[in-house]
C-alpha positions as CSV (number, residue, x, y, z in Angstrom):
1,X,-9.1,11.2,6.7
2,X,-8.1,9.5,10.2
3,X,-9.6,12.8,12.0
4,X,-13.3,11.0,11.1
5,X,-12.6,7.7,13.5
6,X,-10.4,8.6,15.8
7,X,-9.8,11.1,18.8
8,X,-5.9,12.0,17.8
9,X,-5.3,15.0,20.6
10,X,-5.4,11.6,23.3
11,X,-2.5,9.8,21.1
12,X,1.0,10.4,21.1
13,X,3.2,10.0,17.8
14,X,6.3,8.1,18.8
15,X,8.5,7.0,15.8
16,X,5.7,7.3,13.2
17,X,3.4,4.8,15.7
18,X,0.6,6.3,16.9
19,X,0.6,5.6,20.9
20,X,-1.6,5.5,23.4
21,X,0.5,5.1,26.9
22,X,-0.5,2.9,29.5
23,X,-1.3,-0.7,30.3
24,X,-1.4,-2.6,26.9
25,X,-0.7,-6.3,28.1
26,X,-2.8,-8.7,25.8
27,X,-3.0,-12.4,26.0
28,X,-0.3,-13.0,23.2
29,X,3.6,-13.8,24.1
30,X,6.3,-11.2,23.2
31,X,8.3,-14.3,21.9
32,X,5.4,-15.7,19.9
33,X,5.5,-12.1,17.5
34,X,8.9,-12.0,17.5
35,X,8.8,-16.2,15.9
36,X,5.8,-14.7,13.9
37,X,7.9,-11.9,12.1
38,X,10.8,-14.4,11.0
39,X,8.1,-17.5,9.8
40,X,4.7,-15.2,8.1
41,X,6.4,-14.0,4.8
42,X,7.3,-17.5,3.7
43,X,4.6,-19.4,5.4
44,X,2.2,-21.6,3.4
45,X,-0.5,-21.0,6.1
46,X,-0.1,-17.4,6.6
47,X,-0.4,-16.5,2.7
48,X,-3.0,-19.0,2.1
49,X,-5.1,-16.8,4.7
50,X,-4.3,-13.9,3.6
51,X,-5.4,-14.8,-0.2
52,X,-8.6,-16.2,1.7
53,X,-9.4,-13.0,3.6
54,X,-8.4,-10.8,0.6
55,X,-10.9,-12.3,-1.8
56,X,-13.7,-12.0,0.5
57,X,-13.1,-8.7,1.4
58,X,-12.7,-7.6,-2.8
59,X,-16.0,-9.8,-3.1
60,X,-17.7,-6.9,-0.6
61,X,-15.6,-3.7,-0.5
62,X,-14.5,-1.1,-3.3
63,X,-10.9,-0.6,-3.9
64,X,-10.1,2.5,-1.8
65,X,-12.1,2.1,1.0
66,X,-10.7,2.4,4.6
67,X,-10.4,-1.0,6.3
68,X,-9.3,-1.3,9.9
69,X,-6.9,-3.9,10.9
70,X,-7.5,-4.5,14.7
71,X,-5.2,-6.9,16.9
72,X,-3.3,-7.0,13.6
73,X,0.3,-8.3,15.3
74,X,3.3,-7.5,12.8
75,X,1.1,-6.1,10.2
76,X,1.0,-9.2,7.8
77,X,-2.8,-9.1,6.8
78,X,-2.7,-5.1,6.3
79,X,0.2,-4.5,4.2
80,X,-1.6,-7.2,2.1
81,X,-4.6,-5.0,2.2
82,X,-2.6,-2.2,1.6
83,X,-1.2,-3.9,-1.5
84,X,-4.7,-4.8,-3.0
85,X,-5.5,-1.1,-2.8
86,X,-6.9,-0.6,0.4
87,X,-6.3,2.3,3.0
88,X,-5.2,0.0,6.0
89,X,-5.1,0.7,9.5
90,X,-3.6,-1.1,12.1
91,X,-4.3,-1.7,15.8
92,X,-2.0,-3.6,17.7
93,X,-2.1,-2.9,21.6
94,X,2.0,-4.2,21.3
95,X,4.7,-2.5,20.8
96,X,6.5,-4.9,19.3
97,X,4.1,-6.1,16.7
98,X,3.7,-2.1,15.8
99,X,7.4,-1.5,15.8
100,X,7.7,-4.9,13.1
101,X,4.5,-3.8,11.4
102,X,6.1,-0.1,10.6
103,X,8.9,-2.0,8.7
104,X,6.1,-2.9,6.5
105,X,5.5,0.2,5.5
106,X,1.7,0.4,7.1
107,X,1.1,4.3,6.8
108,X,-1.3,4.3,10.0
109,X,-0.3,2.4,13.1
110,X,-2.0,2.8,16.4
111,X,-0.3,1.1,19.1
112,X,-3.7,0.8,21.3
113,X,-6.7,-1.1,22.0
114,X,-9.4,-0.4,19.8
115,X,-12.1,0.8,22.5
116,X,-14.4,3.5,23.0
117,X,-11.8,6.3,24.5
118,X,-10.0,6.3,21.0
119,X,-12.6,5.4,18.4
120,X,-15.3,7.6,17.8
121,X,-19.0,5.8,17.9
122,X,-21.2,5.0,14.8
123,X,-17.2,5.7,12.6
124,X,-15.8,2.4,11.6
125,X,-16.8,1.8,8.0
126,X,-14.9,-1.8,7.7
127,X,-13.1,-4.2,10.4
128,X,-11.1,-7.3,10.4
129,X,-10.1,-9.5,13.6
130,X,-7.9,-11.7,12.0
131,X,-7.1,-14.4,14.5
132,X,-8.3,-12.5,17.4
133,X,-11.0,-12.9,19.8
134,X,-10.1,-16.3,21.0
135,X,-7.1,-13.8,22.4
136,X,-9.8,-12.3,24.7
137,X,-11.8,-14.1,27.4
138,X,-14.9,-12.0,27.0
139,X,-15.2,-12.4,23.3
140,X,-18.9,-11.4,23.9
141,X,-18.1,-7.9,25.5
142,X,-15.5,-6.9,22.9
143,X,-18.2,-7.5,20.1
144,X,-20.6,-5.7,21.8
145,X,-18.0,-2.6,21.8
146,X,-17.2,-3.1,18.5
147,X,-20.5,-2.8,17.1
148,X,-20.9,0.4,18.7
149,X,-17.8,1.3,17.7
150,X,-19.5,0.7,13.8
151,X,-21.0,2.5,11.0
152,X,-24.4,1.5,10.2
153,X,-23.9,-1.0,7.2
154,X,-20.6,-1.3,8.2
155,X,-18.8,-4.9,7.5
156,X,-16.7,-6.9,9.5
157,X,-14.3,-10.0,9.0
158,X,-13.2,-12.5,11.6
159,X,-11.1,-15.4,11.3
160,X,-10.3,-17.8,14.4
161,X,-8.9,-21.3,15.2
162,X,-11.8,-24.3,14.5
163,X,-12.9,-26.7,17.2
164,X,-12.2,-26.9,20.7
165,X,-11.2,-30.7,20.0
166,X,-7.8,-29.1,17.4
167,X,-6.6,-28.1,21.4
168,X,-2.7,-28.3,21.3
169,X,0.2,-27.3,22.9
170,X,0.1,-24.4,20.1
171,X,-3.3,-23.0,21.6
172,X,-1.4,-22.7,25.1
173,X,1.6,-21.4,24.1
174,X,-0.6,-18.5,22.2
175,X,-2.2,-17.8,24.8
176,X,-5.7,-18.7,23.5
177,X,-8.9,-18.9,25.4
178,X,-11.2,-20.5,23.3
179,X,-11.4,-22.3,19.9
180,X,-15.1,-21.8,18.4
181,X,-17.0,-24.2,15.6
182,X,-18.9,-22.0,12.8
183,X,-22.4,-21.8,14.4
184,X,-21.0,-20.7,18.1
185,X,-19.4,-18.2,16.6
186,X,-22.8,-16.7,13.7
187,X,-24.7,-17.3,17.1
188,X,-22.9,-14.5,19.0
189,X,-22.3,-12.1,16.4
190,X,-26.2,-12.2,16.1
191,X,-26.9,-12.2,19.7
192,X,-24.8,-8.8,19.3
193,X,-27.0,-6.9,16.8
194,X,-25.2,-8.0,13.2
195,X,-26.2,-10.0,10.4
196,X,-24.5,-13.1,9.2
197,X,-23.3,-12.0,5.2
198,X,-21.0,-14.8,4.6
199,X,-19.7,-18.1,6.9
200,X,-17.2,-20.8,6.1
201,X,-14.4,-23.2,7.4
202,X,-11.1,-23.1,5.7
203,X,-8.1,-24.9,5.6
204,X,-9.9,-28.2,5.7
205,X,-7.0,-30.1,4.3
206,X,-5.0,-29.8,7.1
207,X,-7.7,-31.3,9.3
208,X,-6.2,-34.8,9.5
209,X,-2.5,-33.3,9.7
210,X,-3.3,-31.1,12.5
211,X,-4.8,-34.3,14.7
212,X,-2.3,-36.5,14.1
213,X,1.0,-34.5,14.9
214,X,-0.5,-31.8,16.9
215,X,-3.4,-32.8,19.3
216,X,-2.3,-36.6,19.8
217,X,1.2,-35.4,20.7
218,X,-0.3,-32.6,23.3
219,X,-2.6,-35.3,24.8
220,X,0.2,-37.9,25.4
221,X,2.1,-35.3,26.6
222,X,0.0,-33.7,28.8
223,X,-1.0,-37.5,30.0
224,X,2.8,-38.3,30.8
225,X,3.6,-34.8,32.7
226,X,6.2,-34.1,29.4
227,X,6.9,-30.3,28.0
228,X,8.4,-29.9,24.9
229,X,11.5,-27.2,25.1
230,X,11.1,-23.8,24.0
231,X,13.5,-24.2,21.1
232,X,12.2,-27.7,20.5
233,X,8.4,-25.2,20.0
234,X,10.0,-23.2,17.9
235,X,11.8,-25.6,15.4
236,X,8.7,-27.5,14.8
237,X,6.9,-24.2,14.3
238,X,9.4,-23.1,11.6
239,X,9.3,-26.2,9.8
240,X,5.2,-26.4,10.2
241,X,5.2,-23.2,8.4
242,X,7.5,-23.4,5.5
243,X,6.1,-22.9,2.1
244,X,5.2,-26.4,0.8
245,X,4.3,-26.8,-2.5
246,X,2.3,-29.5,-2.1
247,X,0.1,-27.6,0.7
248,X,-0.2,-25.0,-1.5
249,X,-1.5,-27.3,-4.2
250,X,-4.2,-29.0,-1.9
251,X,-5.6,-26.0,-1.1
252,X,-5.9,-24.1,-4.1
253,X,-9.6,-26.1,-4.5
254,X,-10.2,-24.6,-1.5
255,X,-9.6,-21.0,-2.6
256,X,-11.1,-21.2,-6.0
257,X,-14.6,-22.2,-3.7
258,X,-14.0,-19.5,-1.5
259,X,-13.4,-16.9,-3.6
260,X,-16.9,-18.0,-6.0
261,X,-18.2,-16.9,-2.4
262,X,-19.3,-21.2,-1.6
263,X,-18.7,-22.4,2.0
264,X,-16.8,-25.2,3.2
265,X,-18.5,-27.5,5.8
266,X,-15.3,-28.4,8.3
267,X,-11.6,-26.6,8.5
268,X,-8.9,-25.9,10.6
269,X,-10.4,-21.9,10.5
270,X,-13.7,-20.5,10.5
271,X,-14.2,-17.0,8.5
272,X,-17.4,-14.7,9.4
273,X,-18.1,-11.4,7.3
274,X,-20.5,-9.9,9.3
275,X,-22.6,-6.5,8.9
276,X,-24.1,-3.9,11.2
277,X,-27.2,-3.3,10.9
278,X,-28.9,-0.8,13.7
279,X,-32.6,-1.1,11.8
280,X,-32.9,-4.6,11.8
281,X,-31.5,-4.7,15.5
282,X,-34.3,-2.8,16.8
283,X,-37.3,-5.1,14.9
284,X,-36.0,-7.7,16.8
């Protein structure tokens, strides 16, 4: 089955992890992964996206189908596709996040960058960049290779961080280039050659919350010349993402509209499913 998207004889199989040696530094902290893989399985935010993304993609794909996970860190969002019945595959240029993501039981992990000298053209039936390409400072240029990298028809899903104005000290320490608003975002998928299918903010309750004790505290900060320690990050973090109840309450409303396929006008997130579509690219 894999033999169809990918050039295997240029991968090595180390530990079950399909690898592809040489320079795979991305703009994502080792540290950040490893506080990732202790906070994702009980955190509110993390499971609230991943019920988002997996509605949206049941909405649009059969059960079965191949869906490639690319950038996917410890594995979170593809073991959850794996779960709901799909044949995941992750990509995840780290070897830490593939090494974490194999404890998940992930049958195909490629630690790699999903590019042309490992993907075969015109293959990819179905892609998700899951918190992704504000990672990579020519989002443009990747989506370009990706569509290439696509089947004709063939669907993908992005989520990324909302407004530039949500800058906070967790945008720095992520290693982020960019936050996008909804429309920046439809505008260059189509400037790339693919068709806007379905568009939306999410996490809009947490608007407010996000202001108050995340960008206000950066900019005072940032005003007065203070850091916060690295252990001082990391607490908050933990106790950002615990499970609340009452988080997972408020945003049940927002689910239920999501997953009738109705779009929110302002979030935390934005979500994009996308299609490529070759035909209507050249009547253009």
């Amino acid at each position: 089955m894999i033999e169809e998207y990918l050039y295997l004889d240029k991968l090595k199989i180390i530990n079950g992890i399909y690898v592809l040696e040489g320079d795979n530094t991305v703009s994502y902290p080792n540290e950040s992964r490893e506080l990732l893989n202790e906070i994702e399985d009980n955190s509110f935010w993390f499971n609230h996206r991943n019920k988002v993304i997996i509605s949206v993609v049941e909405r649009r794909l059969p059960k079965g189908s191949v869906f490639f996970d690319v950038g996917g860190g410890n594995g979170y969002v593809a073991s959850a596709l794996q779960r709901a019945g799909y044949e995941a595959v992750l990509f995840e240029p780290a070897i830490i996040g593939a090494e974490f993501a194999k404890k998940r039981n992930i049958e195909y992990i490629f630690c790699a960058f999903f590019d042309r000298h490992i993907i075969k053209k015109n293959s990819i039936p179905a892609l998700g960049l899951f918190d992704v390409i504000e990672h990579i400072e020519n989002d443009s240029g990747f989506l370009s290779e990706v569509y290439e990298l696509m089947a004709e028809d063939g669907m993908i899903f992005i989520t990324v961080p909302a407004y530039n104005k949500l800058w906070s000290k967790s945008d720095d320490r992520a290693g982020h280039f960019r936050r996008y608003n909804l429309e920046e975002l439809k505008e260059k998928l189509e400037a790339t050659g693919f068709t806007i299918n379905y568009a939306t903010y999410f996490f809009s309750v947490l608007l407010l919350a996000v202001y108050f004790f995340r960008v206000i505290p950066y900019k005072i900060n940032k005003r007065n010349g203070k850091k916060k320690s690295e252990e001082k990050t990391k607490k908050q973090a933990r106790k950002t993402h615990q499970n609340f109840f009452l988080s997972e309450l408020l945003l049940k409303s927002e689910f239920n509209r999501i997953k009738q396929n109705k779009s929110l006008k302002f979030g935390g997130s934005v979500l994009i499913v996308a299609e490529k579509n070759e035909k209507k690219r050249k009547l253009q």
